[in-house]
C-alpha atoms as one frame of an Amber mdcrd trajectory, in Angstrom:
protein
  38.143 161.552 107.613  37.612 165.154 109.099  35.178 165.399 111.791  33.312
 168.791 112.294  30.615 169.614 114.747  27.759 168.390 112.689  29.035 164.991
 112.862  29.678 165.174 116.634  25.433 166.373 116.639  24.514 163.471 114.772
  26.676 161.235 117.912  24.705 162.845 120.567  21.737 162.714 118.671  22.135
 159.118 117.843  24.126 157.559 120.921  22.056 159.195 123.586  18.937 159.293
 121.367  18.169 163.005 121.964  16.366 165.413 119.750  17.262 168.519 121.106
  21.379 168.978 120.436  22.174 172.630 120.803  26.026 174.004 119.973  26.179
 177.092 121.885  23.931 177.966 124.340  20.573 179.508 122.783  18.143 181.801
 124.981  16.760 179.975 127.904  13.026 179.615 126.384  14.105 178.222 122.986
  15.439 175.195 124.994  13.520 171.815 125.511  14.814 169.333 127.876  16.423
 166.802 127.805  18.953 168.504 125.859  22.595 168.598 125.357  24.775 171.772
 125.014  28.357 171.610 123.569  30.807 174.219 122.445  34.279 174.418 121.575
  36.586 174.856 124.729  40.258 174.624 122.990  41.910 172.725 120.616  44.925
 169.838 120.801  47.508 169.106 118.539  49.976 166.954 119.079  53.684 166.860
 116.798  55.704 164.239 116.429  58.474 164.246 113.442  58.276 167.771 113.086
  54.476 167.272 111.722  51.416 167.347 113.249  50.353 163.625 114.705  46.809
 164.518 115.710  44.550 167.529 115.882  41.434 167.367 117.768  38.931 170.106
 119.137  38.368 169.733 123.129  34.044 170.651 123.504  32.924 171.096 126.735
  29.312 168.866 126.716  26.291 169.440 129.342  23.445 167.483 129.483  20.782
 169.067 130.870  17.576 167.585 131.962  14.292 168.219 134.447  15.342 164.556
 136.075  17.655 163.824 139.174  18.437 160.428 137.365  20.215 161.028 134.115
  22.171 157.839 135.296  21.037 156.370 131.621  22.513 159.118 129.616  25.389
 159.714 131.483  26.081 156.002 131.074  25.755 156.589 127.118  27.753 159.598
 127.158  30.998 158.011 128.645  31.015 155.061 126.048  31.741 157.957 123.782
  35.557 157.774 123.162  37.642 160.970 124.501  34.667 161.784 127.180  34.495
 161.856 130.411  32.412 163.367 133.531  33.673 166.171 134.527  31.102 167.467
 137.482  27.448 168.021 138.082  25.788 171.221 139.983  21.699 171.624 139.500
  21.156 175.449 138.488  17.276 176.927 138.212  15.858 173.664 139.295  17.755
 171.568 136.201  20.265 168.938 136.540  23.490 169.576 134.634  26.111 167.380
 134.062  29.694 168.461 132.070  31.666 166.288 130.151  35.229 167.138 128.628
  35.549 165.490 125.109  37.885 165.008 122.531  36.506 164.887 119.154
C-alpha cells in the first residue's frame, strides 16, 4: 500500500489526537496551537538486486504548542515508527519540538 501525506495527517491527527495538522508552514495567524507542522525534507531509497527495496519520504515534524510540557505528545509522537526527537528550541514564546520521520 502507498502512503502519501494525507495518510501521514490522518496519523498525527489520530495518534496525537490533534486537530490542527498543517503540511507546510501557513502564515503565522492562520495557526492554532497545539499544532503540528510537517514537510518533506528528502527522500530514501534503498536497492538491493538491482531494484529498488524500499522508498520512503524523510518529513521533518514540529509540534508546536503554548505549553512547556508537551511531555504527552512527544511521548505519542515517538511510538510512531521511523520517528524520533530530533531537538527542541522555544521561538516567539512557543515551544517547538522536531522530529525526523520516515514515512
Amino acid at each position: 500500500m502507498a502512503r502519501n501525506r494525507r495518510d501521514l495527517s490522518v496519523l498525527f491527527r489520530e495518534q496525537l489526537e490533534l486537530k490542527h495538522v498543517y503540511f507546510q508552514r501557513p502564515a503565522p495567524n492562520m495557526m492554532q496551537y497545539p499544532c503540528v507542522v510537517y514537510e518533506i525534507n528528502n527522500r530514501e531509497t534503498y536497492h538491493a538486486n538491482d531494484h529498488v527495496y524500499r522508498d520512503m519520504n524523510h518529513y521533518t515534524v514540529t509540534l508546536i504548542g503554548k505549553e512547556v510540557d508537551n511531555d504527552a505528545l512527544i511521548d505519542k509522537m515517538i511510538e510512531i515508527p521511523y520517528c524520533s526527537h530530533d531537538r527542541r528550541f522555544v521561538s516567539d514564546g512557543l515551544y517547538h519540538d522536531v522530529f525526523d520521520l520516515y514515512y
